[in-house]
N, C-alpha and C positions, 0 to 999 in steps of 0.2 A: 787198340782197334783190332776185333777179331779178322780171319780169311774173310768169313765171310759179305762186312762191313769194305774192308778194300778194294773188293772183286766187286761190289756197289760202285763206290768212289772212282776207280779205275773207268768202268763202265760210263757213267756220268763226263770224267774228263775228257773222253774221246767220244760224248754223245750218240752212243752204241746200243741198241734192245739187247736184251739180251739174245735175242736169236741172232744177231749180228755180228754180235763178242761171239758166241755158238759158233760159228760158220770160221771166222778168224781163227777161233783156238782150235777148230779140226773135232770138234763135240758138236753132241744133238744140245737143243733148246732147254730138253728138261735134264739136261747135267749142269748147264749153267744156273737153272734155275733152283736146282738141288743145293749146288755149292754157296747163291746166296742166301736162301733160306734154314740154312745150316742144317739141312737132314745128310748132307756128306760133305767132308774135306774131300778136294781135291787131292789125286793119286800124285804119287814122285812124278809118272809123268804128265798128270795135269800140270799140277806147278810150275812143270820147268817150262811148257807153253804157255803158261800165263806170263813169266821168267821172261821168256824172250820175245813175246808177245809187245811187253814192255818196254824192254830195250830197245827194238825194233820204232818203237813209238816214241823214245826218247821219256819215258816214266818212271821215275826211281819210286819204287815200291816203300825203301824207308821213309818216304816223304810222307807216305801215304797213310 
């Protein structure tokens, strides 16, 4: 499963828009929307708020 298929999945389990995941990880709507649509990986520091975004949520990412 690519970034951009888990940052989907992740979304889905916490039934979040994405402008809502947006708002949570501290990004606009169209860099969520960038990162599922795979026109951009997420930066080091995207990641590490999706990172702990998750932990925060109790979401282990290798699950995913």
């Amino acid at each position: 499963m690519n970034y951009a298929e888990k940052l989907k999945e992740i979304r889905k389990i916490l039934l979040l828009s994405q402008d809502e995941l947006a708002k949570e990880l501290g990004v606009t709507f169209a860099t969520v929307n960038r990162w599922e649509n795979e026109h951009h990986e997420p930066s080091l520091k995207g990641k590490k708020a999706i990172r702990d975004y998750c932990k925060k949520k109790h979401i282990k990412l290798e699950k995913i």
